[in-house]
C-alpha positions in Angstrom: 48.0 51.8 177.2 44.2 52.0 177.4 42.3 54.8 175.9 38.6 55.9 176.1 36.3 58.0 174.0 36.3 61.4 175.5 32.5 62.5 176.2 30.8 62.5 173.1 33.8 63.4 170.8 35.2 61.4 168.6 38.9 61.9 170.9 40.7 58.9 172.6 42.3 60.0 175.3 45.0 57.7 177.4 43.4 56.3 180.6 46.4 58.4 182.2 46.7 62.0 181.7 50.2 63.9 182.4 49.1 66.8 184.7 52.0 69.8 184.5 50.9 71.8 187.3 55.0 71.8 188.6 56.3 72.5 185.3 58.2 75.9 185.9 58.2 75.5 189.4 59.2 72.0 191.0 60.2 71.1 187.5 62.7 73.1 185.3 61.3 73.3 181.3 63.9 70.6 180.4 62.4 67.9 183.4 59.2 68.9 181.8 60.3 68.0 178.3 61.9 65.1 179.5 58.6 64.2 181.6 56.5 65.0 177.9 59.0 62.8 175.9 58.3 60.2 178.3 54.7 60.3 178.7 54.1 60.3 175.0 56.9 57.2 174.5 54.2 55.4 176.7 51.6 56.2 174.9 50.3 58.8 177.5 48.2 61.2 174.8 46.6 63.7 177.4 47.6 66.6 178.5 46.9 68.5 181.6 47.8 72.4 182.1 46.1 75.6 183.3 46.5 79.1 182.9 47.3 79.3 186.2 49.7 77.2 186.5 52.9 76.7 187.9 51.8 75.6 192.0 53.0 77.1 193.8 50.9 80.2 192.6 52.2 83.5 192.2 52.1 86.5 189.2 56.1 85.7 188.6 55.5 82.8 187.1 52.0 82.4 186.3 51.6 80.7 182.8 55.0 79.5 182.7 53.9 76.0 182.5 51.7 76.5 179.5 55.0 78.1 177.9 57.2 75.4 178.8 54.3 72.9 177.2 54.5 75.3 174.3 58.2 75.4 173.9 57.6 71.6 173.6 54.8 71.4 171.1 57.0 73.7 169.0 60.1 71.8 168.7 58.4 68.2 168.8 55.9 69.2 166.0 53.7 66.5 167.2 50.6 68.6 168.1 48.4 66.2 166.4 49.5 63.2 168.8 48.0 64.0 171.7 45.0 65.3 173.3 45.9 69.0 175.0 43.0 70.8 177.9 43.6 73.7 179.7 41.5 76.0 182.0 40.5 78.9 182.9 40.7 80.2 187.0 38.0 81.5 188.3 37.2 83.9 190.7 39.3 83.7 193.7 41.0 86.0 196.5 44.8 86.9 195.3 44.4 86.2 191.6 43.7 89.5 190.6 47.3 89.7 188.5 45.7 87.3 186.2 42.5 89.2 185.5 40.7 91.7 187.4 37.7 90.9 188.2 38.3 87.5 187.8 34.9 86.3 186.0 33.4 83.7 183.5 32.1 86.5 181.1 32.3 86.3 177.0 35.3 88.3 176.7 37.1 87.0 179.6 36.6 83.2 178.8 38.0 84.5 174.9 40.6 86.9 176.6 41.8 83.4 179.3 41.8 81.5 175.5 43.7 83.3 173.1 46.3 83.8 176.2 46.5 80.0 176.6 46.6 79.4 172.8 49.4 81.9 172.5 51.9 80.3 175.5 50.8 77.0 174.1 51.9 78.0 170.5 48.5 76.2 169.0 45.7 76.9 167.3 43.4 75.0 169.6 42.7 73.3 172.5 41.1 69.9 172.7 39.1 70.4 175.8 38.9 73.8 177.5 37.2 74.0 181.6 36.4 76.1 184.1 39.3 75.3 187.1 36.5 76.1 189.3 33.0 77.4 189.9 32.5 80.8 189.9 30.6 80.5 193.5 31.8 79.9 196.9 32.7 76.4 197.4 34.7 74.1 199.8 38.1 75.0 197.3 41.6 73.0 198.4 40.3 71.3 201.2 39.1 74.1 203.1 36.5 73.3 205.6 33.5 75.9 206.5 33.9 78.0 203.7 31.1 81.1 203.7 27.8 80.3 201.7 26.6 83.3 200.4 23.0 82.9 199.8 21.6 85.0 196.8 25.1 84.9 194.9 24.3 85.2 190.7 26.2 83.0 189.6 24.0 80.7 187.8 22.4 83.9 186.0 25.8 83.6 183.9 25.6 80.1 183.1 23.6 80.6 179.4 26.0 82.8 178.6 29.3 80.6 179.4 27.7 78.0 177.4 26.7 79.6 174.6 30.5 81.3 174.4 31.6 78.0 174.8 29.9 76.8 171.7 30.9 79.8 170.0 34.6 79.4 170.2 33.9 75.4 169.7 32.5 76.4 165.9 35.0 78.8 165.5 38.1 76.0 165.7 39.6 77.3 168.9 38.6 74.5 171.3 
């Protein structure tokens, strides 16, 4: 396996990361721990999950894939192997049961967090992203999506950054 430097850290990260986006869904916890065991055999060191996750999406089984990852990092103990990044979801229509509003504020980005750190069963995340902008945008393929000129989402932007650097010094990502 190949690894690269990730950004400007000092992380190497597999040039293949395991995305678990079916864990809990298309894949029962025991596939996903067998699909982890594998990965990590191969030298696969990445990680992929959401708080959003399984896909199909729905509030029944939202963050079940983080727990399943969790349930794994538990009884592996291997934590310090790989390189683990979650997200946050942003705004978008029918994800209310997550968070309502649905916004990249302070306390939501540290609420979306501590909520992944807890199903995940860690103290931290290696890399933590936004799933999507908070701003309309051609999302999933869909063509002629509604521009809303005058939206304020860049008025937020200083403020996601500097939270972001925040819960960086304080150990969580």
């Amino acid at each position: 396996m190949q690894y690269n430097r990730l950004g400007k850290t000092d992380l190497q990260v597999s040039q293949l990361c395991l995305g678990t986006m079916t864990f809990g869904e298309q894949n029962s916890e025991a596939d996903g721990h067998r699909q982890l065991d594998y990965a990590l055999d191969k030298g696969i060191n990445f990680i992929d999950t959401a708080e959003l996750y399984p896909i199909p999406r729905n509030r029944h089984t939202q963050g079940a894939t983080e727990r399943i990852l969790g349930a794994w990092i538990r009884s592996r103990g291997q934590r310090e192997r790989f390189v683990l990044a979650s997200k946050i979801a942003g705004p978008s229509p029918g994800l209310s049961y997550i968070r309502d509003p649905l916004r990249f504020d302070e306390a939501q980005l540290r609420q979306a967090l501590e909520g992944s750190l807890r199903r995940l069963q860690t103290d931290y995340l290696d890399l933590y992203q936004l799933h999507w902008p908070e701003r309309t945008v051609n999302n999933f393929g869909k063509r002629h999506y509604p521009h809303r000129s005058g939206e304020d989402w860049a008025d937020n932007l200083q403020a996601i950054l500097e939270c972001a650097q925040a819960l960086i010094k304080e150990g969580k990502i």
